[in-house]
N, CA and C atoms as an extended XYZ file, in Angstrom:
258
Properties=species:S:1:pos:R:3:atomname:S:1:resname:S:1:resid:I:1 pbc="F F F"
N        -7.490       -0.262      -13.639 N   UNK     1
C        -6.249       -0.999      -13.730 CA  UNK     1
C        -5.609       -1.060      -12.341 C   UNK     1
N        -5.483       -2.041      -12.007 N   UNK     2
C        -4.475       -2.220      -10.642 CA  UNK     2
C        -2.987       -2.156      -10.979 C   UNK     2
N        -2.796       -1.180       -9.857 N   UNK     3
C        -1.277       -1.056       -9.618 CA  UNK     3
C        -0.445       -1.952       -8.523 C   UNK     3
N        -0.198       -3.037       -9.024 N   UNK     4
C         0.152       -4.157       -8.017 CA  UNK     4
C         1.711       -3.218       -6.833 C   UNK     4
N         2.215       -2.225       -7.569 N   UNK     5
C         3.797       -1.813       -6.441 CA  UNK     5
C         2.851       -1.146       -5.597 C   UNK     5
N         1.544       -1.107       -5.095 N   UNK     6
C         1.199        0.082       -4.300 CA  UNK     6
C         1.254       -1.186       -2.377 C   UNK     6
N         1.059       -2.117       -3.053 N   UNK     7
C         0.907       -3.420       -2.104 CA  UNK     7
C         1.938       -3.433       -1.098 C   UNK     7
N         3.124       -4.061       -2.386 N   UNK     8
C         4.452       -3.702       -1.651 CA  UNK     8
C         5.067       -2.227       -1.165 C   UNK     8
N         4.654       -1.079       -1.645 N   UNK     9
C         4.767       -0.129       -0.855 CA  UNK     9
C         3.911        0.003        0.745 C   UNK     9
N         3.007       -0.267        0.806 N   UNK    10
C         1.952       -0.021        1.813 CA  UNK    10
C         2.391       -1.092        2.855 C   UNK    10
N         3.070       -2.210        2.492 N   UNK    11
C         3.599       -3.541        3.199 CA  UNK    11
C         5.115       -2.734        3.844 C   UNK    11
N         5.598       -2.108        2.743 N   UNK    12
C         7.159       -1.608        3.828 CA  UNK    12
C         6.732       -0.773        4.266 C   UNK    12
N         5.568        0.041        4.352 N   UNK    13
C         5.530        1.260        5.217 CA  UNK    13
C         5.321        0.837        6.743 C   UNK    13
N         4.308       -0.077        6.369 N   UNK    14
C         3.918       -0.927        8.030 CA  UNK    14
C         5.260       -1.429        8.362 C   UNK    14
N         5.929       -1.985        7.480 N   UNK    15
C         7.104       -2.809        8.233 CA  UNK    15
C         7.976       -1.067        9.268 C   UNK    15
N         8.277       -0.216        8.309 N   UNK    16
C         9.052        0.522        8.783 CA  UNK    16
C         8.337        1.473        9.976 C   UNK    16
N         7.312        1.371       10.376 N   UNK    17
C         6.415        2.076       11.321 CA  UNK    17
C         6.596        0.896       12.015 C   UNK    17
N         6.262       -0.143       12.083 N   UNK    18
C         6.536       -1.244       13.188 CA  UNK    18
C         7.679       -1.099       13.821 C   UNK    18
N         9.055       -1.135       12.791 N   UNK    19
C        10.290       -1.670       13.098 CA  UNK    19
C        10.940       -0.138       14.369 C   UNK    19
N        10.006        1.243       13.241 N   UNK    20
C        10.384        2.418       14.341 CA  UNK    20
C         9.819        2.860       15.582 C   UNK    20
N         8.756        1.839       16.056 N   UNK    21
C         7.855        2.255       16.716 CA  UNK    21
C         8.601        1.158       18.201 C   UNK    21
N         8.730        0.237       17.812 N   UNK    22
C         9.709       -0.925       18.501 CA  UNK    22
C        10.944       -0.448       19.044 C   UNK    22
N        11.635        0.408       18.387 N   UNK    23
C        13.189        1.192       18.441 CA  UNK    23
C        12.536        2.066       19.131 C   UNK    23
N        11.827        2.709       18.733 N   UNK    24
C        11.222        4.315       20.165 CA  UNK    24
C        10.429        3.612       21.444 C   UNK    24
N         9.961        2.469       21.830 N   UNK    25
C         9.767        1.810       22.712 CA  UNK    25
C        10.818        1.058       23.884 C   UNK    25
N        11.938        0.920       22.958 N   UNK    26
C        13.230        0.380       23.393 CA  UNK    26
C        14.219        1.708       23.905 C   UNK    26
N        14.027        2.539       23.161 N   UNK    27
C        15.159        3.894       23.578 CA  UNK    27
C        14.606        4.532       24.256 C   UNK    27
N        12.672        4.824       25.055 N   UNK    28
C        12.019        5.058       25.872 CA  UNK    28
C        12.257        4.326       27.408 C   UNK    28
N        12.750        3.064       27.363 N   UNK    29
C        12.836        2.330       28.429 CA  UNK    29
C        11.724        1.636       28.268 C   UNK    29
N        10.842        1.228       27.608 N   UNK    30
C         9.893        0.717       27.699 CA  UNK    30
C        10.087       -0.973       28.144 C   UNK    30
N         9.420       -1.580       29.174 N   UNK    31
C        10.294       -2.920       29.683 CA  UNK    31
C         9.433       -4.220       28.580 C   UNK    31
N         9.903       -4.204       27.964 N   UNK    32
C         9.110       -5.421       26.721 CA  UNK    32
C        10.072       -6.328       26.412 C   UNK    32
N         9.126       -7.327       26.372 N   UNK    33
C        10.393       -8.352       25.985 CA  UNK    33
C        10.666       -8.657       24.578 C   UNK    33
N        12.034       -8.762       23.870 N   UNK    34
C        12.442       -8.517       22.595 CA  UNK    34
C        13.140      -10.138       22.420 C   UNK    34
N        12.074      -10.311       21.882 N   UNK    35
C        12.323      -12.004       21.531 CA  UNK    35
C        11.632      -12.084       20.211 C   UNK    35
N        10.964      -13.304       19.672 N   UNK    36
C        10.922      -13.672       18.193 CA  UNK    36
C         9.793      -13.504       18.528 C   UNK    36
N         8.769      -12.896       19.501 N   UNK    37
C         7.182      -12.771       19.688 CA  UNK    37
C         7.106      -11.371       18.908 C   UNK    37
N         7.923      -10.482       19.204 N   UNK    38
C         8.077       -9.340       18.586 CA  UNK    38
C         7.997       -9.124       17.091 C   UNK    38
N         9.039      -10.056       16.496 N   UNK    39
C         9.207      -10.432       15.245 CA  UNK    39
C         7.818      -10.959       14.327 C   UNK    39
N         7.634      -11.884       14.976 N   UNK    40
C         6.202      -11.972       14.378 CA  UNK    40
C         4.808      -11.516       15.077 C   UNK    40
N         5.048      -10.250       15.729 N   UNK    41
C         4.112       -9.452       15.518 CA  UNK    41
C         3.991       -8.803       14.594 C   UNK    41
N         5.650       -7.744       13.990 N   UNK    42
C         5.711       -7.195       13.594 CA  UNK    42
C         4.963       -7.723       11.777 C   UNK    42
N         5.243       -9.114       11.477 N   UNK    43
C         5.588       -9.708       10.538 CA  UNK    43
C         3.310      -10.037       10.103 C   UNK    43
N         2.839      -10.487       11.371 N   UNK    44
C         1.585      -10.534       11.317 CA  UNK    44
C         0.574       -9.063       11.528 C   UNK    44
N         1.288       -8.141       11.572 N   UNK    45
C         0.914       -6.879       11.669 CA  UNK    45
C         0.957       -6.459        9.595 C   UNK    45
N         1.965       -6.534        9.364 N   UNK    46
C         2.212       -6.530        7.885 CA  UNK    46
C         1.125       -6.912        6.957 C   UNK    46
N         1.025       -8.163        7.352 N   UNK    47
C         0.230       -9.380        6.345 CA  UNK    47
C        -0.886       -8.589        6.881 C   UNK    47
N        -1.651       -8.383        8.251 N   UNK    48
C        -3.116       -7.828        7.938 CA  UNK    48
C        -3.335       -6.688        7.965 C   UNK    48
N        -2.185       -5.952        8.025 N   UNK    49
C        -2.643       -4.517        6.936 CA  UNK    49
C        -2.581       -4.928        5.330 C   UNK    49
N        -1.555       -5.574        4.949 N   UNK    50
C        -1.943       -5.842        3.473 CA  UNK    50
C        -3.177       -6.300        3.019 C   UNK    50
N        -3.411       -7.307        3.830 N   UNK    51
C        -4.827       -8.114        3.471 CA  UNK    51
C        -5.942       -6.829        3.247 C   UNK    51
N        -5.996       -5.916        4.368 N   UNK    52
C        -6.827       -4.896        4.495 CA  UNK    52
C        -6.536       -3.809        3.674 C   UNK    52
N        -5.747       -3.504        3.214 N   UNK    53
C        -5.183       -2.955        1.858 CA  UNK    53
C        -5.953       -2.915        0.275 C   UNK    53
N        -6.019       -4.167        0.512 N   UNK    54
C        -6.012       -4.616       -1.106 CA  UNK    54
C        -7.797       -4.602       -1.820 C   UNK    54
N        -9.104       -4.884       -0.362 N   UNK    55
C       -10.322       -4.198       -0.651 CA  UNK    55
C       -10.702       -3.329       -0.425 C   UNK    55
N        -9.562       -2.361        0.595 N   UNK    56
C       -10.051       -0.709        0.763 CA  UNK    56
C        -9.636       -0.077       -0.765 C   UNK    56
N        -8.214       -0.661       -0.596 N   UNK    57
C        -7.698        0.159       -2.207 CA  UNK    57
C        -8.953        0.376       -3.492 C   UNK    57
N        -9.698       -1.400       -3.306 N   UNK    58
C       -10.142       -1.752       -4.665 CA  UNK    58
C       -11.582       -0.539       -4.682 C   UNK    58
N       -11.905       -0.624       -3.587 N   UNK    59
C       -13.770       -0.138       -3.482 CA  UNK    59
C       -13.324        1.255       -3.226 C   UNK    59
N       -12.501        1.912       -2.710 N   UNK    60
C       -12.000        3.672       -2.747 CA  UNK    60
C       -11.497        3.711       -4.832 C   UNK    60
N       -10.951        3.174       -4.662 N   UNK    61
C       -10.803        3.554       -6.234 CA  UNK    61
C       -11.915        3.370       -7.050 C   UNK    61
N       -12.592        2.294       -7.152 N   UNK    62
C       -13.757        2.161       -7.688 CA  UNK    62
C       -14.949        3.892       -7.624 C   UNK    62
N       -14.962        3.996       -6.064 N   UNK    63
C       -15.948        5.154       -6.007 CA  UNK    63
C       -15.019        6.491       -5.946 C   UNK    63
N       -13.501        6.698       -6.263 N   UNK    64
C       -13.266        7.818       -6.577 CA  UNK    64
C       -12.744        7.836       -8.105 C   UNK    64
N       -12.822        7.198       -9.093 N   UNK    65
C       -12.299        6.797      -10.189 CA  UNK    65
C       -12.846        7.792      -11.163 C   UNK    65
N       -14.386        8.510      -10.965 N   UNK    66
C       -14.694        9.547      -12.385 CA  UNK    66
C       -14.261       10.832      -11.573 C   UNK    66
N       -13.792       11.075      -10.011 N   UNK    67
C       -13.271       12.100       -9.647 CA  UNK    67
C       -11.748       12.190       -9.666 C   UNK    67
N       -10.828       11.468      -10.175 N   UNK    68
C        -9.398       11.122      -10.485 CA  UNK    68
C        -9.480       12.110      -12.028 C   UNK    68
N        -7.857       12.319      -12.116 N   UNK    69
C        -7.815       12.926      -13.367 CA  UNK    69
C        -7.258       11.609      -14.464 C   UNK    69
N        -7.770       11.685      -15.531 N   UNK    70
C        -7.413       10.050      -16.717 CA  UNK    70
C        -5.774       10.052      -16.313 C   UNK    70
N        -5.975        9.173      -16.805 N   UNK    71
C        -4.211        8.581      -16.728 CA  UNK    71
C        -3.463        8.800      -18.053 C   UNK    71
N        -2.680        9.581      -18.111 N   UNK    72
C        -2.339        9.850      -19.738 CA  UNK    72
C        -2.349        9.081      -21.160 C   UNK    72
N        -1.439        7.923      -20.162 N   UNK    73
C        -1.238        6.834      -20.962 CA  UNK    73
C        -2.675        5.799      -21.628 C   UNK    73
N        -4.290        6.001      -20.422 N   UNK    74
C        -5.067        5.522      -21.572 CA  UNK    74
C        -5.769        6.868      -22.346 C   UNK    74
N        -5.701        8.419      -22.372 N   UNK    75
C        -6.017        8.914      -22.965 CA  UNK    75
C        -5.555        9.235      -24.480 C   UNK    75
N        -4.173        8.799      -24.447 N   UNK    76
C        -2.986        8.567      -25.516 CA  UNK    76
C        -3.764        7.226      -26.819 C   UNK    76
N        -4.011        6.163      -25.679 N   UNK    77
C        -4.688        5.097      -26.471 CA  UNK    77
C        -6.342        5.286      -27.145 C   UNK    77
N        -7.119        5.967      -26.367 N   UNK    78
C        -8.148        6.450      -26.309 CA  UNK    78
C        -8.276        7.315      -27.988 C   UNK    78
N        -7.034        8.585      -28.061 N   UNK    79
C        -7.109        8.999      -28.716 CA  UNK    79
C        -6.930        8.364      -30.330 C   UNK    79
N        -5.831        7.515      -30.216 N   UNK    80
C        -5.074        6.661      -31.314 CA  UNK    80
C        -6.152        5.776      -32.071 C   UNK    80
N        -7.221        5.690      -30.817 N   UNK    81
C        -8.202        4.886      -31.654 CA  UNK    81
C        -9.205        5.256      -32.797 C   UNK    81
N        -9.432        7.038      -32.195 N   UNK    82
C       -10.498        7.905      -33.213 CA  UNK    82
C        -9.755        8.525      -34.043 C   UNK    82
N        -8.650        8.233      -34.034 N   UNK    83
C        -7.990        8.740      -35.383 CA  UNK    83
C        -7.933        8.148      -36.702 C   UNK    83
N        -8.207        8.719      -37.574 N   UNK    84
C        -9.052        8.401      -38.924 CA  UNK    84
C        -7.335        7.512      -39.177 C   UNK    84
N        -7.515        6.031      -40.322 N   UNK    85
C        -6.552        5.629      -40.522 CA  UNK    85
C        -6.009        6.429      -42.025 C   UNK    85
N        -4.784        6.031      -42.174 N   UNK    86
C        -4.226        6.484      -43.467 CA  UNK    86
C        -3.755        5.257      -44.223 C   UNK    86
């Protein structure tokens, strides 16, 4: 099952590592120029970590998935099913 909030989490993390990494470059003295090139670095930095995100996620889960512990919620369903009806 895909967990589509892991996307948008992994998308603000880059944003907020970009946005702090830019601010410690700037309060370093670092001489860069802070114009809208910046902006959409930061913004095309995002998009291809997401992009790169979304088939590491799929093929790591795939090959760690019988070493994960079940997820409650389908062992709950799992169970409901072998239960004799009344």
């Amino acid at each position: 099952m895909r967990h589509e909030n892991y996307d948008a989490v992994g998308a603000a993390a880059t944003a907020l590592a970009q946005v702090g990494f830019a601010l410690l470059e700037f309060l370093l003295g670092v001489d860069a120029p802070v114009s809208v090139l910046l902006l959409r670095q930061i913004l095309m930095t995002i998009v291809l970590n997401t992009l790169l995100a979304l088939p590491v996620y799929a093929i790591m889960h795939r090959a760690l998935a019988r070493y994960l512990p079940d997820d409650p919620r389908r062992r709950r369903r799992a169970q409901r099913r072998h239960l004799p009806r009344r």
